[in-house]
Biopython code that builds the backbone (N, CA, C, O; Angstrom):
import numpy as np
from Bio.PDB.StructureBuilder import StructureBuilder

atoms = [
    (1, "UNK", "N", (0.819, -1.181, 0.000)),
    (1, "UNK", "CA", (0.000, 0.000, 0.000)),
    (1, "UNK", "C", (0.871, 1.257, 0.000)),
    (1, "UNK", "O", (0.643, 2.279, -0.646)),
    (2, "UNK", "N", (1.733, 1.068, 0.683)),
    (2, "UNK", "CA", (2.811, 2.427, 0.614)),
    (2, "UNK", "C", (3.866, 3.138, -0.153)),
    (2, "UNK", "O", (4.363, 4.255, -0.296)),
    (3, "UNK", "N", (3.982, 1.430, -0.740)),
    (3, "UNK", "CA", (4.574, 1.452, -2.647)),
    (3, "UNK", "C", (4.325, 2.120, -2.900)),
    (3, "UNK", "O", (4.997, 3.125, -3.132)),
    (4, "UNK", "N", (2.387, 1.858, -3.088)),
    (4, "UNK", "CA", (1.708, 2.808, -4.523)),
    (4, "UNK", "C", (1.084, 3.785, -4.188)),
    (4, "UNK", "O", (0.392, 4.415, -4.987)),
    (5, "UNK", "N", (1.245, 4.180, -2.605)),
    (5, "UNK", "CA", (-0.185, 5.302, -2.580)),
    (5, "UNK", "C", (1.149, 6.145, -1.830)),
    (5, "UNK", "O", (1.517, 7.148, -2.442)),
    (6, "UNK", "N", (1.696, 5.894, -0.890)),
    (6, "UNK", "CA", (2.477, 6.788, -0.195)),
    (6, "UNK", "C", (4.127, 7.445, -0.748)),
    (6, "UNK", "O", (4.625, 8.570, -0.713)),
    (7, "UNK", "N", (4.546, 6.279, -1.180)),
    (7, "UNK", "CA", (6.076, 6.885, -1.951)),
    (7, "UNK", "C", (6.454, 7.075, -2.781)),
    (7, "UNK", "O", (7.598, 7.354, -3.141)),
    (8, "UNK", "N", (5.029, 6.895, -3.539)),
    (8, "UNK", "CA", (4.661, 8.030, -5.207)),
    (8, "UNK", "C", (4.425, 9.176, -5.317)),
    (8, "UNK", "O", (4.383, 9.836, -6.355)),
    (9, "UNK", "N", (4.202, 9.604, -3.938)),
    (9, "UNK", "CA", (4.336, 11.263, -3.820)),
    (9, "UNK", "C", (4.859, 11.941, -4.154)),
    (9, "UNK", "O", (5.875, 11.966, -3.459)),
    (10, "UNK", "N", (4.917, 12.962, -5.176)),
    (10, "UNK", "CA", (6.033, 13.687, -5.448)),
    (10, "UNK", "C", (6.631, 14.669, -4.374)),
    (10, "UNK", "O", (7.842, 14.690, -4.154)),
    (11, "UNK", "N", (5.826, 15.404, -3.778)),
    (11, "UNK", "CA", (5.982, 16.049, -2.301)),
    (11, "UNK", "C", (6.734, 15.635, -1.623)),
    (11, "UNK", "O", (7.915, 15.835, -1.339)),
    (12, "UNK", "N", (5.981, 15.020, -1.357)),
    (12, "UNK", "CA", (6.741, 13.698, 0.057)),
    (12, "UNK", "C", (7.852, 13.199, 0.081)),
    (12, "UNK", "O", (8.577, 13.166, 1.076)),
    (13, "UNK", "N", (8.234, 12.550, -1.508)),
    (13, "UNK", "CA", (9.559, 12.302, -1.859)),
    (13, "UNK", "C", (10.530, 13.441, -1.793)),
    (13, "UNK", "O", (11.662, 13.205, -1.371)),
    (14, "UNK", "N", (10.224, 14.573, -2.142)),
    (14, "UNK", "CA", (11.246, 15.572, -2.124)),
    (14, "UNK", "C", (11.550, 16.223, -0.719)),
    (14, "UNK", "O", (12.557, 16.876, -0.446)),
    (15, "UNK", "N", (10.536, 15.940, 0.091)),
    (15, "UNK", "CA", (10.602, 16.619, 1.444)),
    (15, "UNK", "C", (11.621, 15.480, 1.918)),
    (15, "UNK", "O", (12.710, 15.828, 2.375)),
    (16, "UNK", "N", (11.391, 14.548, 1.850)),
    (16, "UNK", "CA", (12.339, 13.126, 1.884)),
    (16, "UNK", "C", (13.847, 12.933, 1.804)),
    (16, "UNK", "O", (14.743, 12.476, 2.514)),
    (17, "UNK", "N", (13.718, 13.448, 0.705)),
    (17, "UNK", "CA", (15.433, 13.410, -0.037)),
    (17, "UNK", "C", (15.727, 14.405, 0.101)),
    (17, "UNK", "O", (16.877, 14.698, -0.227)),
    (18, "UNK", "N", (14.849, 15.433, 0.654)),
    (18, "UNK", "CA", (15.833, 16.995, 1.019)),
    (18, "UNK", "C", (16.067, 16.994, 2.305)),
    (18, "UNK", "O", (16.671, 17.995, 2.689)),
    (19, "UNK", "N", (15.708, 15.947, 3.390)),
    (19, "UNK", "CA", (16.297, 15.703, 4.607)),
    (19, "UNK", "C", (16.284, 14.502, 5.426)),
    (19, "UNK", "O", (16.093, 14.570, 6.641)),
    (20, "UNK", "N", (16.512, 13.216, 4.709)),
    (20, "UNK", "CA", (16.698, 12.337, 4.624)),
    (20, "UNK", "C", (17.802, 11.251, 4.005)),
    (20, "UNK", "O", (17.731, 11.143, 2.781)),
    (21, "UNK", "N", (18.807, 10.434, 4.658)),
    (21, "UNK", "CA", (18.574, 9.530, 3.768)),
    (21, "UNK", "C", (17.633, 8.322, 4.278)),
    (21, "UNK", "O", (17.224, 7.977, 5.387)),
    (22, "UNK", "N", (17.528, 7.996, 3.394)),
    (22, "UNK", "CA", (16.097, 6.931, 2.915)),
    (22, "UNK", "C", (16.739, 5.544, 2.668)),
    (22, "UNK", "O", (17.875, 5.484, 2.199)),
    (23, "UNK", "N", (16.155, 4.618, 2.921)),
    (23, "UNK", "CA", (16.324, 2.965, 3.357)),
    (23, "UNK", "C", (15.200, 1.718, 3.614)),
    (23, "UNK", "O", (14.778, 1.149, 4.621)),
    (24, "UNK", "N", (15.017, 1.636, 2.575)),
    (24, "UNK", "CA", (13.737, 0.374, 2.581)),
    (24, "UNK", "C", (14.463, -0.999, 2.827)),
    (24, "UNK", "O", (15.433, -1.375, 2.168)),
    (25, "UNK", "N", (13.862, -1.723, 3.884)),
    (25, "UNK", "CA", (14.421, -2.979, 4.060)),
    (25, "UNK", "C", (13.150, -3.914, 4.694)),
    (25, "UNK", "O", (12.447, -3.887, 5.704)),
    (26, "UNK", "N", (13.308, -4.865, 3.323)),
    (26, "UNK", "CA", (12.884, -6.321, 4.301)),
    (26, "UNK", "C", (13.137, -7.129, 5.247)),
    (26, "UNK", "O", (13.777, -8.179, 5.192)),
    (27, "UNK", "N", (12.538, -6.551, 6.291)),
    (27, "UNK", "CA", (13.222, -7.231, 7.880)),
    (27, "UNK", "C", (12.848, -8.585, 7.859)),
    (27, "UNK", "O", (13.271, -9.152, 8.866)),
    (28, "UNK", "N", (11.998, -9.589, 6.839)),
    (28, "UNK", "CA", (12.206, -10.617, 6.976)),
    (28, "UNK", "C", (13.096, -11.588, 5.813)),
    (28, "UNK", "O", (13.072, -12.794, 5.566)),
    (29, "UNK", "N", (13.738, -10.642, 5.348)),
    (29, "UNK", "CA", (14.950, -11.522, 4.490)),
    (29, "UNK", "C", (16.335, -10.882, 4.361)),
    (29, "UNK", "O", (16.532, -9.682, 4.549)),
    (30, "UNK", "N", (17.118, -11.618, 4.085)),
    (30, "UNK", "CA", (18.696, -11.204, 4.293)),
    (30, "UNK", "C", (19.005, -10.805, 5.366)),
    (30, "UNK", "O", (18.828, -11.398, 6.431)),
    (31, "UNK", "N", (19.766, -9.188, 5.118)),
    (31, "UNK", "CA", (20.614, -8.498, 6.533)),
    (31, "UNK", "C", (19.343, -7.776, 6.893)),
    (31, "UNK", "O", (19.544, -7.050, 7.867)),
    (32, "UNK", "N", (18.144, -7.722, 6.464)),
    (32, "UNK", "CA", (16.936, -7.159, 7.050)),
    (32, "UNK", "C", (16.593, -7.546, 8.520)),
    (32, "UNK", "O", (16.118, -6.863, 9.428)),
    (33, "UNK", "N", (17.023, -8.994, 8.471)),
    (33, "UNK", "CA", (16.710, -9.915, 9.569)),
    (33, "UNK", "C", (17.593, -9.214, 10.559)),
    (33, "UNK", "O", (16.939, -8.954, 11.570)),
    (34, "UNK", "N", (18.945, -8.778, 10.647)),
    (34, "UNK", "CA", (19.753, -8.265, 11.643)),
    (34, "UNK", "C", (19.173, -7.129, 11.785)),
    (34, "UNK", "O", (18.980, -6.833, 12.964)),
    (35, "UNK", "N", (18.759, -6.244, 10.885)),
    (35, "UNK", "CA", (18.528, -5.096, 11.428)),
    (35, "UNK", "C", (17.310, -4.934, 12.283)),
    (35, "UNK", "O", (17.258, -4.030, 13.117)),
    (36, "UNK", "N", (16.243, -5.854, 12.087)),
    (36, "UNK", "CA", (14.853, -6.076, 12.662)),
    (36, "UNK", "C", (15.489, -6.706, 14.282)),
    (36, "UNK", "O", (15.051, -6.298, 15.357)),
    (37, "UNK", "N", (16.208, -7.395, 14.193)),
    (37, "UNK", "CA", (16.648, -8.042, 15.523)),
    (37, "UNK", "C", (17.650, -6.856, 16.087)),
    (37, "UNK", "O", (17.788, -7.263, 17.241)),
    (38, "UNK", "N", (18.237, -5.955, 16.028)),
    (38, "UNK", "CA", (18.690, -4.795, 16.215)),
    (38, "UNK", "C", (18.319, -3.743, 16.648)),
    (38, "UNK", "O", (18.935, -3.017, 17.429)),
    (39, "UNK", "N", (17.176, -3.551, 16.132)),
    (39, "UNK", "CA", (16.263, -2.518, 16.048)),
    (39, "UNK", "C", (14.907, -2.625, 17.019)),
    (39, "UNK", "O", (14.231, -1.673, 17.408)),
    (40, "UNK", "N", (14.618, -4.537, 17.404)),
    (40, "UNK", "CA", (13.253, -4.570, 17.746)),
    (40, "UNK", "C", (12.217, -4.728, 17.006)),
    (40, "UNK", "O", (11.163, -4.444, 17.574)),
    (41, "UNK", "N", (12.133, -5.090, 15.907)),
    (41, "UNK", "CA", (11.315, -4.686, 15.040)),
    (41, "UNK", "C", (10.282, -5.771, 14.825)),
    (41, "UNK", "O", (10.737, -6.444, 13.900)),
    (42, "UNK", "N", (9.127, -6.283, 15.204)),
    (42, "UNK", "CA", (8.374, -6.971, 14.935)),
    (42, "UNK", "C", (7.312, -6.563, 14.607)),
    (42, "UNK", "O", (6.606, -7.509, 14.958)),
    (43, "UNK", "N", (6.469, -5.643, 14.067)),
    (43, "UNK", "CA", (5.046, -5.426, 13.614)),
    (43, "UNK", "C", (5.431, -4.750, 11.968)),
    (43, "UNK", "O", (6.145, -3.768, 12.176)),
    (44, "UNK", "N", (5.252, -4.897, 10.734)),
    (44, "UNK", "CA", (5.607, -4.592, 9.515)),
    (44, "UNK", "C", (3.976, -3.609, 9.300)),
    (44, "UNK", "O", (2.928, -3.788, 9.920)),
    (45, "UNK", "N", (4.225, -2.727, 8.365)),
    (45, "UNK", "CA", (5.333, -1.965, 8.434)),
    (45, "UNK", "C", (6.215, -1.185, 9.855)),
    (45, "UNK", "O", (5.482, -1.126, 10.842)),
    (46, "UNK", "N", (6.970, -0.876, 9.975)),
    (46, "UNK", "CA", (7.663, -0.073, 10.773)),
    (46, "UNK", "C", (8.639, 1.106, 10.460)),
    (46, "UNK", "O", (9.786, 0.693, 10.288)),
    (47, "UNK", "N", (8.551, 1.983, 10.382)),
    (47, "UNK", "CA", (9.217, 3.316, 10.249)),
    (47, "UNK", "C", (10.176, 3.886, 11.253)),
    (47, "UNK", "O", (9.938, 4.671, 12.170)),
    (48, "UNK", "N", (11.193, 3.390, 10.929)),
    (48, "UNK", "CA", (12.474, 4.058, 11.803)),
    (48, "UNK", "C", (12.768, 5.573, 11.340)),
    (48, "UNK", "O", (12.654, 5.889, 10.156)),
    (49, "UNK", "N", (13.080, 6.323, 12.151)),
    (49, "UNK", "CA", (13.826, 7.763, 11.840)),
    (49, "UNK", "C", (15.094, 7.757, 13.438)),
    (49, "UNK", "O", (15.043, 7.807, 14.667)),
    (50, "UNK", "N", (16.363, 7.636, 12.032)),
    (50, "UNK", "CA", (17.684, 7.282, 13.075)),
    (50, "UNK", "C", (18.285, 8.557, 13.231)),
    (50, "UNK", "O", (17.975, 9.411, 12.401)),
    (51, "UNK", "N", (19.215, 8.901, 14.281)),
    (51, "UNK", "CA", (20.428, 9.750, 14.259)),
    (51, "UNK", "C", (21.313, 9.055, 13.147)),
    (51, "UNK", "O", (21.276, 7.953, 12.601)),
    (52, "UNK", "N", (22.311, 10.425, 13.020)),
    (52, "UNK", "CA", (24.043, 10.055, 12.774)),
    (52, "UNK", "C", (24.549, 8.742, 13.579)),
    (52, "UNK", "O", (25.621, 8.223, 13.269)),
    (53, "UNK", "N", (23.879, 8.309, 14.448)),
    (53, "UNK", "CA", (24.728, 7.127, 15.424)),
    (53, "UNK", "C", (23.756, 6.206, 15.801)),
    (53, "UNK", "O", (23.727, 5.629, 16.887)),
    (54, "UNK", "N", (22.951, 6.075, 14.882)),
    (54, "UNK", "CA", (21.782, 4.545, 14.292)),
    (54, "UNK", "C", (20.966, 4.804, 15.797)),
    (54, "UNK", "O", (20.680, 3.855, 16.528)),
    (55, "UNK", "N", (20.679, 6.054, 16.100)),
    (55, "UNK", "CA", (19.948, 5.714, 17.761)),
    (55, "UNK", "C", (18.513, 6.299, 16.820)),
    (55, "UNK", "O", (18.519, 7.118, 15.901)),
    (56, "UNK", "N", (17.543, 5.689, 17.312)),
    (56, "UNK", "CA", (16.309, 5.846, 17.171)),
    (56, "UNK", "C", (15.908, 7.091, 17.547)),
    (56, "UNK", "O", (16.188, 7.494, 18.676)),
    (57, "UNK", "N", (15.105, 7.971, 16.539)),
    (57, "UNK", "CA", (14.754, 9.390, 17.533)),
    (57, "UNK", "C", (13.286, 8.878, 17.600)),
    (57, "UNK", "O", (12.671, 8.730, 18.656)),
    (58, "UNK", "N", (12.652, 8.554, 16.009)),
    (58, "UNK", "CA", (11.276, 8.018, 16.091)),
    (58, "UNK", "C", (10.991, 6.833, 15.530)),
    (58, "UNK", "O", (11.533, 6.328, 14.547)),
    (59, "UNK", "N", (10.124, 6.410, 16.189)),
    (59, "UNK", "CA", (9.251, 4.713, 15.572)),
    (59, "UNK", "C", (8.277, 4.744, 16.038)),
    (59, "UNK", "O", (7.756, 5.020, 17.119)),
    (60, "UNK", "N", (7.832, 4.142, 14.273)),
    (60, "UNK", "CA", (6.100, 4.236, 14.132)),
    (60, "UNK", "C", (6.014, 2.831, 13.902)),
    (60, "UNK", "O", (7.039, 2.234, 13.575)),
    (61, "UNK", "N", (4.760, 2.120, 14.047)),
    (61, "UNK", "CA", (4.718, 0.471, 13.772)),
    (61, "UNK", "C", (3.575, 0.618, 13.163)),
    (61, "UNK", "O", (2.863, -0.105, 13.861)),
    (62, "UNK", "N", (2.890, 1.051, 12.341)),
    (62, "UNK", "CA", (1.557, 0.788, 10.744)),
    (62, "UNK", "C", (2.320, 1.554, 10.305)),
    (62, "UNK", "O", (3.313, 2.158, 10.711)),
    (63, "UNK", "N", (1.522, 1.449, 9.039)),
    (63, "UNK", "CA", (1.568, 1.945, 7.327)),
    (63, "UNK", "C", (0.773, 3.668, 7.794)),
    (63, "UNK", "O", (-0.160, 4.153, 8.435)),
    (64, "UNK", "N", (1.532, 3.912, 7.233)),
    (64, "UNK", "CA", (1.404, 6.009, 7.273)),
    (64, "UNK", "C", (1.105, 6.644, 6.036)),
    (64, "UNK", "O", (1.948, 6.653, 5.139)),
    (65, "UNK", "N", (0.128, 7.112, 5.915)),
    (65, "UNK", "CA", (-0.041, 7.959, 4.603)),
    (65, "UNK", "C", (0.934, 9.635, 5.125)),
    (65, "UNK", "O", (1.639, 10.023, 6.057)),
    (66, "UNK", "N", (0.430, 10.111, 3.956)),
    (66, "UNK", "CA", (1.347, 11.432, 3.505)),
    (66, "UNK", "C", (1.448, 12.156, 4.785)),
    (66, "UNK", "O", (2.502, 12.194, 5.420)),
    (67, "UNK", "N", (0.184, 12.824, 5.232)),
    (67, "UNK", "CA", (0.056, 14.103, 6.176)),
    (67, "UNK", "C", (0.932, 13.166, 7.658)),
    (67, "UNK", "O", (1.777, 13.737, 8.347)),
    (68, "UNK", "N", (0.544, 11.840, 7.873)),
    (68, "UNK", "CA", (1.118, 11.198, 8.851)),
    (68, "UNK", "C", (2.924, 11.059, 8.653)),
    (68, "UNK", "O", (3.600, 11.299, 9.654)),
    (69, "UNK", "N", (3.621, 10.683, 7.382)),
    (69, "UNK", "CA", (4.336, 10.806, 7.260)),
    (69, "UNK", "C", (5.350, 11.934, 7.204)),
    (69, "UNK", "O", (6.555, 11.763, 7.392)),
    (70, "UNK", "N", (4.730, 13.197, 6.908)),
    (70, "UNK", "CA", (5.391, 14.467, 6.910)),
    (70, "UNK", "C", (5.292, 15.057, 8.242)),
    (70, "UNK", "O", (5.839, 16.139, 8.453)),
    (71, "UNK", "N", (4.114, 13.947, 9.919)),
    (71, "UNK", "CA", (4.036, 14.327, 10.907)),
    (71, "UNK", "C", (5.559, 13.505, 11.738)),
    (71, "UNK", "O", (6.360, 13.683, 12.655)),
    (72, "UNK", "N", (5.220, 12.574, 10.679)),
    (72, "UNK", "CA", (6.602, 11.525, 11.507)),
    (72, "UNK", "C", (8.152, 12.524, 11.112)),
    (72, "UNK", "O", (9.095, 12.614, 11.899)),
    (73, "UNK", "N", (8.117, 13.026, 10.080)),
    (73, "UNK", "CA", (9.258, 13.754, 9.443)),
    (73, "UNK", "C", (9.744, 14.979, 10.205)),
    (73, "UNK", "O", (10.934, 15.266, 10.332)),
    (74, "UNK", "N", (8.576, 15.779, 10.775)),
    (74, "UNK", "CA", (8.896, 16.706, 11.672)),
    (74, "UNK", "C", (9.401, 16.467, 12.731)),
    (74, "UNK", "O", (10.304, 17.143, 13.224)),
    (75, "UNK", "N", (8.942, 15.569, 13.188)),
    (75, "UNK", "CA", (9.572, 15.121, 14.674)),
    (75, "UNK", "C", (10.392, 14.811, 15.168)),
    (75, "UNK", "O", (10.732, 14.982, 16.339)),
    (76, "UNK", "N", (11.241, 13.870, 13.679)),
    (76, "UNK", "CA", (12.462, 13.636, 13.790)),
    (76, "UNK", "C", (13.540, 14.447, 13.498)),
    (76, "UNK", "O", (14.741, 14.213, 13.630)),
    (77, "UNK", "N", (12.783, 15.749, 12.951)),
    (77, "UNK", "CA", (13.593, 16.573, 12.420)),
    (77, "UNK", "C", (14.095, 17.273, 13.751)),
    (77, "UNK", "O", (15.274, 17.542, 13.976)),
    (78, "UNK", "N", (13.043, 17.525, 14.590)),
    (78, "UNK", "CA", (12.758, 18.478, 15.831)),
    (78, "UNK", "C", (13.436, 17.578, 16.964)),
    (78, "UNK", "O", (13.830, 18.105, 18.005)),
    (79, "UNK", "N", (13.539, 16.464, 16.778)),
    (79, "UNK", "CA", (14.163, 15.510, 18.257)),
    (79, "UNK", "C", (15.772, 15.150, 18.045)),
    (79, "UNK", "O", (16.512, 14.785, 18.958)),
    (80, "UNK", "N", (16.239, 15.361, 16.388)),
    (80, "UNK", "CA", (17.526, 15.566, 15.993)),
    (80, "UNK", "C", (18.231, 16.884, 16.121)),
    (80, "UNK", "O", (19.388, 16.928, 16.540)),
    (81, "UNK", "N", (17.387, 18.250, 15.675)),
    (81, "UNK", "CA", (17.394, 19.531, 16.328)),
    (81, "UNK", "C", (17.934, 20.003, 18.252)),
    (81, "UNK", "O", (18.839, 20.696, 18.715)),
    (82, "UNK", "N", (16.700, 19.104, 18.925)),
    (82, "UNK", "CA", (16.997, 19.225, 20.000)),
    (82, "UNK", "C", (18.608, 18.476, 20.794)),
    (82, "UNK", "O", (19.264, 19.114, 21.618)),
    (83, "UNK", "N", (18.870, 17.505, 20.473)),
    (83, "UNK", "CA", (19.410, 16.496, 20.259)),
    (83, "UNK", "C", (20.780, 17.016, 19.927)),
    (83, "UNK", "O", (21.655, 16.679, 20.725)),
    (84, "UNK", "N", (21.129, 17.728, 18.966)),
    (84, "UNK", "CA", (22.844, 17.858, 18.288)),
    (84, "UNK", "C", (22.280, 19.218, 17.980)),
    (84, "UNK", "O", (22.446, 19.586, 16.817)),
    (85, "UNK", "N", (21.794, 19.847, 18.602)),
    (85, "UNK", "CA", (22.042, 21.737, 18.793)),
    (85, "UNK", "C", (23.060, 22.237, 17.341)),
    (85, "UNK", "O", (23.385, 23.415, 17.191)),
]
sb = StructureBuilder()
sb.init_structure("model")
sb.init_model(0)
sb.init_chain("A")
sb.init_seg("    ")
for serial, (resi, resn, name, xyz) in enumerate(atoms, 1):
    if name == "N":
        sb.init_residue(resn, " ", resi, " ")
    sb.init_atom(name, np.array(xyz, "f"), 0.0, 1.0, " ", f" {name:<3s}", serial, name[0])
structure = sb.get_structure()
């Protein structure tokens, strides 16, 4: 669902890649599996937003459309802000 409805955004994508990097992984195959066991990660989808030093600022566990996703985007923007001044 997030394939086709959420990261076809043109918006979204650019708000994305203008302060992001970005990382899709299948936590149930390959090195997905380490990072899910790393991370905690058991409910799919799950939305990590990391520091510079892989620490979690935010995690979401469902599927997020746009306005939710650009709510998750702020936050991490604002808890990385607070965070490394």
């Amino acid at each position: 669902m997030m394939d086709e409805d959420v990261f076809t955004d043109k918006a979204l994508a650019n708000y994305y890649n203008d302060n992001f990097i970005n990382y899709k992984v299948d936590c149930e195959r390959g090195n997905g599996i380490n990072l899910a066991t790393i991370y905690s990660v058991s409910n799919y989808p799950t939305l990590l937003y990391l520091d510079h030093k892989g620490n979690i600022l935010v995690s979401y566990e469902r599927a997020a459309y746009q306005s939710k996703m650009m709510e998750l985007g702020e936050d991490a923007i604002k808890k990385y802000k607070n965070k490394f001044p």
